[in-house]
C-alpha positions in Angstrom: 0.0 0.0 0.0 2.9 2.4 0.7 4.5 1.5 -2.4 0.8 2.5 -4.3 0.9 5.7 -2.3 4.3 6.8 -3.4 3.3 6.3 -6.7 0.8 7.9 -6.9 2.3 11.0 -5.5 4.8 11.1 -8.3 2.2 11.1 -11.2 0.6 13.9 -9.4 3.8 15.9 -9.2 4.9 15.1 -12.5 1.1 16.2 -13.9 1.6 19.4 -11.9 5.2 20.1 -13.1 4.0 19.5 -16.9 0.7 22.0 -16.0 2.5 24.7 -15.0 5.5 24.1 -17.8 2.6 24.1 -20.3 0.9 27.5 -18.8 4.8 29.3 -19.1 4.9 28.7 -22.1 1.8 29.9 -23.2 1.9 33.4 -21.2 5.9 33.6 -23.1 4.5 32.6 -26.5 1.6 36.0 -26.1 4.0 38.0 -24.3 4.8 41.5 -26.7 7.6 41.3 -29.0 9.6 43.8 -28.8 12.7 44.8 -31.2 15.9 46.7 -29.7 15.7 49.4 -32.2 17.3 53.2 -31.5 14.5 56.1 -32.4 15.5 58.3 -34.9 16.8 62.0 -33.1 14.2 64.0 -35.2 11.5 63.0 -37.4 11.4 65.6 -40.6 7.3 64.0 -40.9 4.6 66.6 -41.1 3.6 70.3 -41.0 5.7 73.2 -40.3 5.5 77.2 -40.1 8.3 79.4 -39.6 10.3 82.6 -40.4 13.4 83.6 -42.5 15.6 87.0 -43.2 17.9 87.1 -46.2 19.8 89.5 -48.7 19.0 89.2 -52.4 21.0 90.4 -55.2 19.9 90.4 -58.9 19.3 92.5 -62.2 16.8 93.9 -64.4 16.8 92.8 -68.3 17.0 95.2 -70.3 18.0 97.8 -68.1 21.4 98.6 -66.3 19.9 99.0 -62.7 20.7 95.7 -60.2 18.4 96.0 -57.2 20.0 94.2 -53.9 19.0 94.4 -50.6 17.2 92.6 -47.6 14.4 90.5 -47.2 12.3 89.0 -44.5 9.5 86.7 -44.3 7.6 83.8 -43.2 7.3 80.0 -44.5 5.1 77.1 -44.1 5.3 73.8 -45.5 4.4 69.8 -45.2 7.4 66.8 -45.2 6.3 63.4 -45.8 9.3 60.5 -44.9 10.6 57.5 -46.0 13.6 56.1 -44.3 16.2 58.9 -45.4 14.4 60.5 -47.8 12.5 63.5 -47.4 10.2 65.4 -49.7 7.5 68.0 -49.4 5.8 71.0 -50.2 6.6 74.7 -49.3 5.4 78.1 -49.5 6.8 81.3 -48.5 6.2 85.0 -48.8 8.8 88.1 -48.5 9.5 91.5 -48.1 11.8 93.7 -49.9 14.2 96.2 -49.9 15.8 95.2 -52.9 16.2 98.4 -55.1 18.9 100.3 -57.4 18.9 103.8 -59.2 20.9 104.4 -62.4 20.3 107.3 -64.5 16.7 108.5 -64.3 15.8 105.4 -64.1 14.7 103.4 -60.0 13.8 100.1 -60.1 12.9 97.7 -57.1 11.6 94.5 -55.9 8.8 95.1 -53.0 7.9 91.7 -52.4 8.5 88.2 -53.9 7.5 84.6 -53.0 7.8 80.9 -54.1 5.9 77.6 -53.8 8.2 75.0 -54.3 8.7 71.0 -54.1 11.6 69.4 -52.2 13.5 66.7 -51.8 16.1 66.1 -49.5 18.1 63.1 -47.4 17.8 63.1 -43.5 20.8 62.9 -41.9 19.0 61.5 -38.2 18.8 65.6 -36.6 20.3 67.5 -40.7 18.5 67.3 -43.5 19.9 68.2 -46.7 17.6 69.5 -49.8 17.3 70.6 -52.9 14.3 72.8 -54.1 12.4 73.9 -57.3 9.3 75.7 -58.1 7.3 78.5 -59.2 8.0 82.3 -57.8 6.2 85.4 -58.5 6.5 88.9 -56.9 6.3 92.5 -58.0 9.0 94.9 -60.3 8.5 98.1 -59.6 10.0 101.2 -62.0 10.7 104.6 -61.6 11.9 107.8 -63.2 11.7 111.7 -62.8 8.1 111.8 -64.6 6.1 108.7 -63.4 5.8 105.2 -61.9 4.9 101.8 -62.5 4.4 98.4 -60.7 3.9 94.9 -62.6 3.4 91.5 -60.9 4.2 88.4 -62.7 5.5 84.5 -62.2 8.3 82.7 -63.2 10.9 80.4 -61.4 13.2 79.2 -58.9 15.5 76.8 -57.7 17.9 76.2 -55.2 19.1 73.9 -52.3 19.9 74.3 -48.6 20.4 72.7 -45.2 18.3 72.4 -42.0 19.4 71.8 -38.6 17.0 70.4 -35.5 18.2 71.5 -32.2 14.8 71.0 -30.0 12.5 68.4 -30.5 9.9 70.9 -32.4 12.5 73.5 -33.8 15.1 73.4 -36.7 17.2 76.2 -38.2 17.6 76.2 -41.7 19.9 78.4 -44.4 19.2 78.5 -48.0 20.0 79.7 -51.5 17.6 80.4 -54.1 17.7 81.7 -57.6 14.9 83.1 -59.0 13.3 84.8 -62.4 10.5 86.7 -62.8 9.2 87.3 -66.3 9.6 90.3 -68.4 6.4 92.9 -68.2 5.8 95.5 -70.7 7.0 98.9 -69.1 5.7 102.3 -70.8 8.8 104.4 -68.3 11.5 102.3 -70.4 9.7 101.4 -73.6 11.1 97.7 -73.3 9.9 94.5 -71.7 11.8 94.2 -68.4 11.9 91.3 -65.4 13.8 90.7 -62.7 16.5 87.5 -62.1 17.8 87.1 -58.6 19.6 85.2 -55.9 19.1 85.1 -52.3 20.3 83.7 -49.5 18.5 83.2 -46.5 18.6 81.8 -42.4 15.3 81.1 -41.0 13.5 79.0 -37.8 10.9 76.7 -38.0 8.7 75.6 -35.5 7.2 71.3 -36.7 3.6 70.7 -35.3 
């Protein structure tokens, strides 16, 4: 009888151990899976509003006067992301001081802006782009008798570098060229436009 006792205590232990084996291994097999992945520094994803300041320098066709000066401004875009890559969509509008006087003759460039596309390649925290698009702004003319203003489109490309140093904020600097059409002026007689580059720092705030 002993002997059936004892026996029968190790099938019960043995069932137990197997049990609770059995139940281990089922809470392990549901447990989360986790990956040991680091997190990018910055990601460039989504929308973002900022501001800029820059100097422009550039000339007028057919006409001897090359307006330069400073600008200021603000810009807003969107960044969609995959992996390193970075493109986007951005807008911006400036301010002006951009002028020259040769002769009788005063031209100037009151205000300019730019949509443009961009592509660039994320760096973790840098991110380094080019840019390309349509710009359009205002050429205003001058001499002793009268004055004129014409608006019109035209183009602009460029590239540039951006820099996040707080988990919402980047810096960014950035070189354009851009060309606005000619427009018929009666002051000169001739069909004049504007062509200019610009370089610019500015701060932008990622939502």
């Amino acid at each position: 009888m002993r002997k059936v006792t004892l026996a029968a205590a190790a099938v019960i232990a043995a069932s137990v151990s197997t049990a609770q084996a059995a139940d281990m291994g089922y809470y392990r097999s549901n447990a989360p899976y986790t990956v040991n992945q680091p997190l990018n520094a910055f990601s460039w994803a989504g929308p973002y509003l900022g501001g800029n300041l820059g100097y422009s320098w550039g000339n007028v066709t057919n006409n001897i006067t090359k307006p330069s000066g400073f600008s200021g401004g603000v810009q807003g875009g969107y960044n969609w992301q995959s992996g390193n890559i970075v493109f986007g969509l951005e807008g911006d509008i400036q301010f002006s001081t951009a002028d020259d006087t040769f002769a009788q003759y005063k031209f100037s460039n009151p205000w300019f802006g730019t949509g443009r596309g961009r592509i660039g390649y994320a760096m973790n925290d840098v991110l380094i782009y080019a840019t390309g698009g349509l710009a359009f702004g205002q050429l205003k003319g001058q001499n002793v008798f009268a004055s004129e203003s014409h608006s019109s489109a035209g183009w602009t490309v460029g590239a540039g570098a951006e820099f996040a140093f707080a988990p919402k904020l980047s810096a960014k600097v950035e070189y354009l060229y851009m060309s606005l059409s000619t427009s018929n002026f009666f002051i000169t007689g001739m069909p004049n436009g504007y062509n200019a580059g610009l370089v610019r720092a500015g701060i932008n705030y990622h939502f």
